[in-house]
N, C-alpha and C positions, 0 to 999 in steps of 0.2 A: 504494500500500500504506500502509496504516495504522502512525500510530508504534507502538504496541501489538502491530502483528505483523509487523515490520519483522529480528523474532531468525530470522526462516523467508525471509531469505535466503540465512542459513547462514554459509558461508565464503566472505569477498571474492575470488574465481576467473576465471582464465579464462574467456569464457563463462557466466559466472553468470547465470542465467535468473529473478532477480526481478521483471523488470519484466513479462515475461509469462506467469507461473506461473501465475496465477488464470487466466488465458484457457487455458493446457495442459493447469489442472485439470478445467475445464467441456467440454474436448475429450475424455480420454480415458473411454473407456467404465468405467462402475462395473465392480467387480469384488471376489474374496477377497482377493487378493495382487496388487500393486506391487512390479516387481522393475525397478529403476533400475537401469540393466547400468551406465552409465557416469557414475557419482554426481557426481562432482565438487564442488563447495564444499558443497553437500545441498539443496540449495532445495526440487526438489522432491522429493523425497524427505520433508524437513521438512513441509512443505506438505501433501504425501500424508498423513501419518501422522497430522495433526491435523483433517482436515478430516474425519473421519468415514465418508471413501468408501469404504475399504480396511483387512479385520480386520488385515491386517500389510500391513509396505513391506522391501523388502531396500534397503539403501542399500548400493552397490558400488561400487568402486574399485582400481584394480590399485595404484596409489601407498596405500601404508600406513601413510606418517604423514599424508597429506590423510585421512584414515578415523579411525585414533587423533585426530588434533589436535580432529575432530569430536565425537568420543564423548568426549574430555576435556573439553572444554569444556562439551557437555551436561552432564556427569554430575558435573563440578568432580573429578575425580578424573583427573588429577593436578590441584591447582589450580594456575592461574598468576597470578599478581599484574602485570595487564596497565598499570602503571603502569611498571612497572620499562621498559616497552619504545617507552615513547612519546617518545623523541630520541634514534636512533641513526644515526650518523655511517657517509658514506660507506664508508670504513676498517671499521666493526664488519659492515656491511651485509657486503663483499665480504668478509671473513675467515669469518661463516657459509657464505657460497655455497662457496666453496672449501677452507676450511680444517676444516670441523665435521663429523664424521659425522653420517648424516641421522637426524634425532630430528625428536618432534612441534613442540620450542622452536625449531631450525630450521626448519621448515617453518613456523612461527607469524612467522617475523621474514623469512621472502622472500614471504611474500602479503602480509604488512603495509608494506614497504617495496621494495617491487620495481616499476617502470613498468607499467601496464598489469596488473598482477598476472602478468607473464611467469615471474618467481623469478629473473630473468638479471638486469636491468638496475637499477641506482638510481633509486629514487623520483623524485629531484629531478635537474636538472642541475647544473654546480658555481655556477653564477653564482646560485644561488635556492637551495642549500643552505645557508648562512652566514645566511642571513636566516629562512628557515623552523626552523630550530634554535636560532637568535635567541630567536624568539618563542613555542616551545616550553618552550623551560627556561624565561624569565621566567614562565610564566603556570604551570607545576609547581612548580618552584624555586625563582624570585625572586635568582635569584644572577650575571646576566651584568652589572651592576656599569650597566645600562642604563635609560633611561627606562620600559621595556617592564615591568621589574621590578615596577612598580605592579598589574602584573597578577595576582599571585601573592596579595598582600591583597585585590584583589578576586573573587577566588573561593575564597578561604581555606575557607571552607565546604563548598564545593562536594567530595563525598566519592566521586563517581564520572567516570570518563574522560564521560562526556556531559554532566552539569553542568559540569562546566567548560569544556567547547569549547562549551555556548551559553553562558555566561557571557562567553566570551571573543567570541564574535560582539557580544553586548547590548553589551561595550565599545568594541569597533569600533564598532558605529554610534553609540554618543556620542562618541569622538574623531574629528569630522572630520577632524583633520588627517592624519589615519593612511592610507597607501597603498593602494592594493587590492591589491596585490599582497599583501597579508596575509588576502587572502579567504579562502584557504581552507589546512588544513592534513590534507590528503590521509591521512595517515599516521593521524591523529585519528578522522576518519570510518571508517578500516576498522576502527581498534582499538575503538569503539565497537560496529559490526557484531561484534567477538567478544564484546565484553561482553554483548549483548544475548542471545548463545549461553549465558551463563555466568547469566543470570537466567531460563532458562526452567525449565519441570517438566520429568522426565523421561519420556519419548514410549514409551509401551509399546509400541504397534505397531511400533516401528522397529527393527530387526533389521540388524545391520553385517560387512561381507562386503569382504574384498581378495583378489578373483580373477580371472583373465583372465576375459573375459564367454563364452569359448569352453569354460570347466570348470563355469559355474553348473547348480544342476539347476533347471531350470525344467520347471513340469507347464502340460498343454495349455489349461487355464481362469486361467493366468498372465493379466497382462495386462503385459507388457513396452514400457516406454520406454526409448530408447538418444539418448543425445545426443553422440556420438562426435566425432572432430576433423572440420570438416567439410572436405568435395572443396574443393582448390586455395587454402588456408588456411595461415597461417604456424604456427598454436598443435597442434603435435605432437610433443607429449614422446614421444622417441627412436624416432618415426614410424610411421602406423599404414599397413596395409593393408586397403585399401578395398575392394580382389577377395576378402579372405577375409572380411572382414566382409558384405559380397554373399553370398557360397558359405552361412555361417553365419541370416542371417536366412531367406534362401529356402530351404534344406533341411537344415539343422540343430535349428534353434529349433521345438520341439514348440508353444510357445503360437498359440493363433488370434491370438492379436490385439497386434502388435507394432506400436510407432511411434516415426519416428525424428526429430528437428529437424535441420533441415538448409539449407543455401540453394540445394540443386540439388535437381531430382526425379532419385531415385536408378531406376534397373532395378527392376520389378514393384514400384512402389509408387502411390499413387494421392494427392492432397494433398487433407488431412481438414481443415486450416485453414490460411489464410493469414493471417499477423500484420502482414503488413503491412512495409515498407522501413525496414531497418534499415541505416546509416553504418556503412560496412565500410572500416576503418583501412586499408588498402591503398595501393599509392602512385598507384592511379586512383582512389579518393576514392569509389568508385560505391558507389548504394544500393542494397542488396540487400533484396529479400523473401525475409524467416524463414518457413518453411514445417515444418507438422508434418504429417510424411507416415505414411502408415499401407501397411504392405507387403498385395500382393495375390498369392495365389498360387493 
Protein backbone atom coordinates (compact mmCIF):
# COMPACT_ATOMS: atom_id res chain seq x y z
CA UNK A 1 0.00 0.00 0.00
CA UNK A 2 0.90 3.23 -0.83
CA UNK A 3 2.06 6.06 1.60
CA UNK A 4 -0.75 8.33 0.32
CA UNK A 5 -3.29 5.69 1.06
CA UNK A 6 -1.91 4.02 3.98
CA UNK A 7 -5.07 6.51 6.30
CA UNK A 8 -7.58 3.38 4.64
CA UNK A 9 -6.03 1.09 7.09
CA UNK A 10 -8.18 2.61 9.57
CA UNK A 11 -7.63 1.62 13.09
CA UNK A 12 -4.51 -0.37 14.38
CA UNK A 13 -6.99 -3.73 15.32
CA UNK A 14 -7.06 -6.99 15.90
CA UNK A 15 -7.20 -8.55 12.62
CA UNK A 16 -6.78 -5.59 10.63
CA UNK A 17 -6.86 -6.56 7.01
CA UNK A 18 -4.59 -3.82 5.29
CA UNK A 19 -2.26 -5.88 3.85
CA UNK A 20 -4.95 -7.72 1.93
CA UNK A 21 -7.73 -5.37 1.33
CA UNK A 22 -6.84 -4.53 -2.26
CA UNK A 23 -6.86 -8.34 -3.20
CA UNK A 24 -10.79 -8.55 -0.84
CA UNK A 25 -11.48 -5.57 -2.94
CA UNK A 26 -10.89 -7.03 -6.43
CA UNK A 27 -12.79 -10.36 -4.88
CA UNK A 28 -15.86 -9.14 -3.83
CA UNK A 29 -18.58 -8.62 -6.52
CA UNK A 30 -19.51 -4.96 -7.40
CA UNK A 31 -22.59 -3.88 -6.07
CA UNK A 32 -25.12 -0.69 -4.57
CA UNK A 33 -24.39 -1.27 -0.87
CA UNK A 34 -21.26 -2.71 1.26
CA UNK A 35 -22.50 -3.67 4.56
CA UNK A 36 -19.28 -4.62 6.64
CA UNK A 37 -21.26 -6.66 9.51
CA UNK A 38 -18.13 -6.96 11.42
CA UNK A 39 -16.17 -3.59 10.96
CA UNK A 40 -13.53 -3.41 13.09
CA UNK A 41 -10.53 -0.92 12.87
CA UNK A 42 -12.44 0.04 9.05
CA UNK A 43 -10.07 -0.98 6.52
CA UNK A 44 -12.20 -2.12 4.56
CA UNK A 45 -14.92 -0.41 4.86
CA UNK A 46 -12.57 2.61 4.21
CA UNK A 47 -11.25 1.05 1.29
CA UNK A 48 -14.90 0.31 0.11
CA UNK A 49 -16.02 3.76 0.31
CA UNK A 50 -13.31 5.30 -1.71
CA UNK A 51 -12.61 3.00 -4.27
CA UNK A 52 -15.78 3.86 -6.30
CA UNK A 53 -17.39 0.23 -6.36
CA UNK A 54 -20.10 0.95 -3.86
CA UNK A 55 -22.81 4.02 -3.84
CA UNK A 56 -22.72 3.54 0.07
CA UNK A 57 -20.75 1.10 2.63
CA UNK A 58 -22.25 0.44 6.36
CA UNK A 59 -19.23 0.33 8.57
CA UNK A 60 -20.47 -1.98 11.74
CA UNK A 61 -19.42 -2.74 14.83
CA UNK A 62 -21.10 -3.94 18.12
CA UNK A 63 -18.17 -2.06 20.25
CA UNK A 64 -19.18 1.77 20.20
CA UNK A 65 -16.35 3.49 20.97
CA UNK A 66 -14.18 1.39 18.19
CA UNK A 67 -17.08 3.03 15.64
CA UNK A 68 -17.13 6.80 17.44
CA UNK A 69 -13.10 6.80 17.81
CA UNK A 70 -13.54 6.14 13.87
CA UNK A 71 -15.82 8.69 12.94
CA UNK A 72 -13.86 11.14 15.37
CA UNK A 73 -11.08 10.93 13.82
CA UNK A 74 -12.42 11.14 10.39
CA UNK A 75 -14.60 13.91 10.92
CA UNK A 76 -11.86 15.64 13.63
CA UNK A 77 -14.86 16.12 15.74
CA UNK A 78 -14.06 15.51 18.61
CA UNK A 79 -10.44 16.60 17.92
CA UNK A 80 -7.60 14.85 19.67
CA UNK A 81 -4.28 16.34 19.92
CA UNK A 82 -2.42 12.83 19.39
CA UNK A 83 0.66 14.32 20.71
CA UNK A 84 -0.58 14.44 24.18
CA UNK A 85 -0.41 10.42 23.92
CA UNK A 86 2.74 9.57 22.44
CA UNK A 87 4.62 8.28 26.06
CA UNK A 88 2.49 6.67 28.27
CA UNK A 89 3.79 4.62 31.19
CA UNK A 90 2.93 1.25 32.04
CA UNK A 91 0.85 2.62 35.28
CA UNK A 92 -1.21 5.32 32.89
CA UNK A 93 -1.69 2.22 30.24
CA UNK A 94 -3.37 -0.03 33.10
CA UNK A 95 -5.23 2.70 35.11
CA UNK A 96 -7.25 3.39 31.56
CA UNK A 97 -7.83 -0.59 31.08
CA UNK A 98 -9.39 -0.80 34.48
CA UNK A 99 -9.99 2.29 36.14
CA UNK A 100 -11.74 4.69 33.20
CA UNK A 101 -15.03 4.34 31.92
CA UNK A 102 -15.19 3.36 28.23
CA UNK A 103 -14.87 6.47 26.07
CA UNK A 104 -13.47 6.90 22.43
CA UNK A 105 -9.84 8.51 24.53
CA UNK A 106 -9.99 5.13 26.18
CA UNK A 107 -10.22 3.13 23.43
CA UNK A 108 -7.72 5.57 21.40
CA UNK A 109 -4.97 4.76 24.28
CA UNK A 110 -5.53 0.46 24.45
CA UNK A 111 -5.01 0.17 20.55
CA UNK A 112 -2.23 2.45 20.73
CA UNK A 113 -0.44 0.82 23.50
CA UNK A 114 -1.62 -2.51 24.01
CA UNK A 115 0.45 -5.89 22.64
CA UNK A 116 -0.62 -7.06 19.71
CA UNK A 117 -3.56 -4.60 19.70
CA UNK A 118 -5.34 -7.08 22.22
CA UNK A 119 -6.53 -3.68 24.68
CA UNK A 120 -5.32 -6.21 27.62
CA UNK A 121 -1.63 -6.22 27.68
CA UNK A 122 1.28 -3.43 27.62
CA UNK A 123 2.85 -2.58 24.63
CA UNK A 124 6.39 -3.05 25.83
CA UNK A 125 7.74 -5.56 28.56
CA UNK A 126 9.36 -3.88 31.70
CA UNK A 127 12.94 -4.59 30.72
CA UNK A 128 12.25 -2.23 27.17
CA UNK A 129 9.84 0.07 28.74
CA UNK A 130 12.43 2.50 30.48
CA UNK A 131 14.38 2.68 27.23
CA UNK A 132 11.57 3.14 24.69
CA UNK A 133 10.10 6.12 26.90
CA UNK A 134 13.69 7.14 27.20
CA UNK A 135 13.77 7.88 23.64
CA UNK A 136 10.23 9.01 23.21
CA UNK A 137 10.26 12.04 25.49
CA UNK A 138 13.87 13.04 24.30
CA UNK A 139 12.87 13.29 20.67
CA UNK A 140 9.07 15.22 21.83
CA UNK A 141 10.54 16.83 24.97
CA UNK A 142 14.02 17.17 25.17
CA UNK A 143 13.92 16.91 28.82
CA UNK A 144 15.22 13.31 30.20
CA UNK A 145 18.58 15.24 31.23
CA UNK A 146 20.08 12.42 28.52
CA UNK A 147 22.33 12.38 25.53
CA UNK A 148 19.11 11.37 23.47
CA UNK A 149 17.88 14.98 24.31
CA UNK A 150 19.70 16.19 21.18
CA UNK A 151 17.00 14.62 19.51
CA UNK A 152 14.29 17.19 20.38
CA UNK A 153 16.56 20.11 18.29
CA UNK A 154 16.62 17.80 15.61
CA UNK A 155 13.39 17.68 14.67
CA UNK A 156 12.28 20.91 16.34
CA UNK A 157 10.57 21.57 13.11
CA UNK A 158 9.12 18.77 12.45
CA UNK A 159 5.10 19.63 13.34
CA UNK A 160 3.57 16.37 12.99
CA UNK A 161 3.71 12.62 14.81
CA UNK A 162 5.28 11.23 11.26
CA UNK A 163 7.97 13.94 10.80
CA UNK A 164 9.30 13.39 13.56
CA UNK A 165 9.58 9.41 13.89
CA UNK A 166 11.24 9.63 10.28
CA UNK A 167 13.28 12.21 11.52
CA UNK A 168 14.12 10.26 14.26
CA UNK A 169 15.00 7.08 12.01
CA UNK A 170 17.27 9.79 9.55
CA UNK A 171 19.17 10.20 13.07
CA UNK A 172 19.57 6.79 13.95
CA UNK A 173 21.14 5.83 10.97
CA UNK A 174 23.61 8.65 11.31
CA UNK A 175 24.43 7.72 14.87
CA UNK A 176 26.15 4.55 14.52
CA UNK A 177 26.78 4.16 17.77
CA UNK A 178 23.02 3.89 18.61
CA UNK A 179 21.48 0.29 19.51
CA UNK A 180 18.94 -1.24 17.42
CA UNK A 181 17.20 -1.94 19.85
CA UNK A 182 15.94 1.74 19.24
CA UNK A 183 14.56 0.42 15.94
CA UNK A 184 11.41 0.85 16.40
CA UNK A 185 8.94 2.76 18.53
CA UNK A 186 5.78 0.63 18.11
CA UNK A 187 3.41 3.18 19.94
CA UNK A 188 4.73 5.85 17.00
CA UNK A 189 3.70 3.85 14.17
CA UNK A 190 0.07 3.23 15.35
CA UNK A 191 -0.39 6.97 16.47
CA UNK A 192 0.65 7.85 13.10
CA UNK A 193 -1.93 5.40 11.58
CA UNK A 194 -4.51 7.79 13.48
CA UNK A 195 -3.15 10.61 12.35
CA UNK A 196 -3.30 9.62 8.96
CA UNK A 197 -7.25 9.16 9.84
CA UNK A 198 -7.38 12.67 11.04
CA UNK A 199 -5.93 14.15 7.59
CA UNK A 200 -8.34 12.50 5.20
CA UNK A 201 -11.62 14.10 3.56
CA UNK A 202 -14.64 13.17 4.60
CA UNK A 203 -16.08 9.71 2.93
CA UNK A 204 -19.65 10.27 1.84
CA UNK A 205 -20.54 6.90 1.02
CA UNK A 206 -19.80 5.64 4.40
CA UNK A 207 -22.55 5.38 6.70
CA UNK A 208 -21.71 4.09 10.73
CA UNK A 209 -23.61 1.46 12.54
CA UNK A 210 -23.15 -0.28 16.28
CA UNK A 211 -25.40 -3.23 16.13
CA UNK A 212 -25.24 -6.94 16.73
CA UNK A 213 -24.96 -8.18 12.98
CA UNK A 214 -28.17 -10.31 13.85
CA UNK A 215 -30.52 -6.66 14.11
CA UNK A 216 -28.96 -5.11 10.77
CA UNK A 217 -31.42 -4.64 7.85
CA UNK A 218 -29.84 -5.95 5.02
CA UNK A 219 -31.87 -6.01 1.50
CA UNK A 220 -31.33 -9.19 -0.97
CA UNK A 221 -28.86 -7.15 -3.76
CA UNK A 222 -26.68 -6.35 -0.37
CA UNK A 223 -23.45 -7.49 -0.86
CA UNK A 224 -22.34 -8.51 2.78
CA UNK A 225 -18.72 -9.07 4.14
CA UNK A 226 -18.24 -10.58 7.68
CA UNK A 227 -14.80 -10.85 9.15
CA UNK A 228 -15.95 -12.35 12.46
CA UNK A 229 -13.45 -13.91 15.30
CA UNK A 230 -12.27 -16.79 13.45
CA UNK A 231 -12.84 -20.80 14.46
CA UNK A 232 -10.23 -21.95 17.31
CA UNK A 233 -8.60 -18.22 17.74
CA UNK A 234 -7.69 -16.51 20.95
CA UNK A 235 -9.14 -12.77 19.75
CA UNK A 236 -12.94 -12.99 21.09
CA UNK A 237 -14.18 -10.14 22.82
CA UNK A 238 -16.54 -11.61 25.40
CA UNK A 239 -16.91 -14.65 22.95
CA UNK A 240 -18.68 -15.34 19.83
CA UNK A 241 -20.91 -18.18 18.78
CA UNK A 242 -20.01 -19.75 15.63
CA UNK A 243 -23.47 -22.19 15.50
CA UNK A 244 -25.42 -18.95 15.55
CA UNK A 245 -23.53 -17.02 13.39
CA UNK A 246 -23.81 -20.41 10.85
CA UNK A 247 -27.85 -20.52 11.70
CA UNK A 248 -27.70 -16.51 10.60
CA UNK A 249 -25.60 -16.51 7.34
CA UNK A 250 -27.52 -19.78 5.85
CA UNK A 251 -31.14 -18.74 6.80
CA UNK A 252 -31.35 -15.46 8.13
CA UNK A 253 -29.27 -13.16 5.98
CA UNK A 254 -31.71 -12.14 2.84
CA UNK A 255 -28.55 -10.92 0.78
CA UNK A 256 -27.35 -13.38 -2.23
CA UNK A 257 -24.01 -12.77 -1.94
CA UNK A 258 -22.32 -12.82 1.54
CA UNK A 259 -18.49 -13.41 2.27
CA UNK A 260 -16.71 -14.38 5.08
CA UNK A 261 -12.44 -14.25 5.98
CA UNK A 262 -11.61 -16.96 7.73
CA UNK A 263 -8.81 -19.72 8.00
CA UNK A 264 -11.36 -22.73 8.13
CA UNK A 265 -13.92 -23.50 5.23
CA UNK A 266 -16.90 -22.89 7.37
CA UNK A 267 -20.57 -25.20 6.51
CA UNK A 268 -22.06 -24.39 2.81
CA UNK A 269 -19.56 -22.19 1.93
CA UNK A 270 -17.30 -22.48 -1.06
CA UNK A 271 -13.57 -20.49 -1.18
CA UNK A 272 -13.73 -17.51 -3.61
CA UNK A 273 -9.83 -16.71 -2.87
CA UNK A 274 -7.04 -17.88 -1.34
CA UNK A 275 -4.51 -15.24 0.18
CA UNK A 276 -2.35 -17.33 0.69
CA UNK A 277 -0.23 -18.51 4.41
CA UNK A 278 -0.43 -16.26 6.93
CA UNK A 279 1.98 -16.65 10.62
CA UNK A 280 -0.78 -17.58 13.10
CA UNK A 281 0.61 -16.28 16.67
CA UNK A 282 -0.33 -19.40 18.31
CA UNK A 283 1.92 -21.52 20.57
CA UNK A 284 2.25 -24.06 17.28
CA UNK A 285 3.67 -21.22 15.23
CA UNK A 286 1.63 -22.88 12.14
CA UNK A 287 0.99 -21.20 8.86
CA UNK A 288 -2.25 -20.70 8.10
CA UNK A 289 -4.18 -19.97 4.60
CA UNK A 290 -6.44 -16.73 4.97
CA UNK A 291 -9.33 -17.69 2.95
CA UNK A 292 -12.23 -15.43 1.64
CA UNK A 293 -15.15 -17.67 1.54
CA UNK A 294 -18.23 -16.96 -0.19
CA UNK A 295 -21.53 -18.98 1.56
CA UNK A 296 -23.45 -21.37 -0.82
CA UNK A 297 -26.99 -22.03 -0.22
Amino acid sequence: MKLKDKWKRGLPYVGNKGQKVEQIMEALPDGKRLVDIFGGGGCVSLTAASSGKYEEVIYNDRRKTVVELLRALINDKPHFNLMDYVALTREQFFDWRDNQPDSIERMLVLIAYSFSNNQKSYLWSKKSEEEKLLLTKALFYGNTGTEFDQLYNYSLNANTISEKYRLFHKWRREQMNINSRFDQLQQLERLQQLERLQQTVRLEQLEYSVKDYRELVIDTDDVVYCDPSYVGTQYDYGGFDHKAFENWYLHECPAKEIYISEYTKLPHTEVAFNFGKKINFSGVNKRRDELLLRVVR
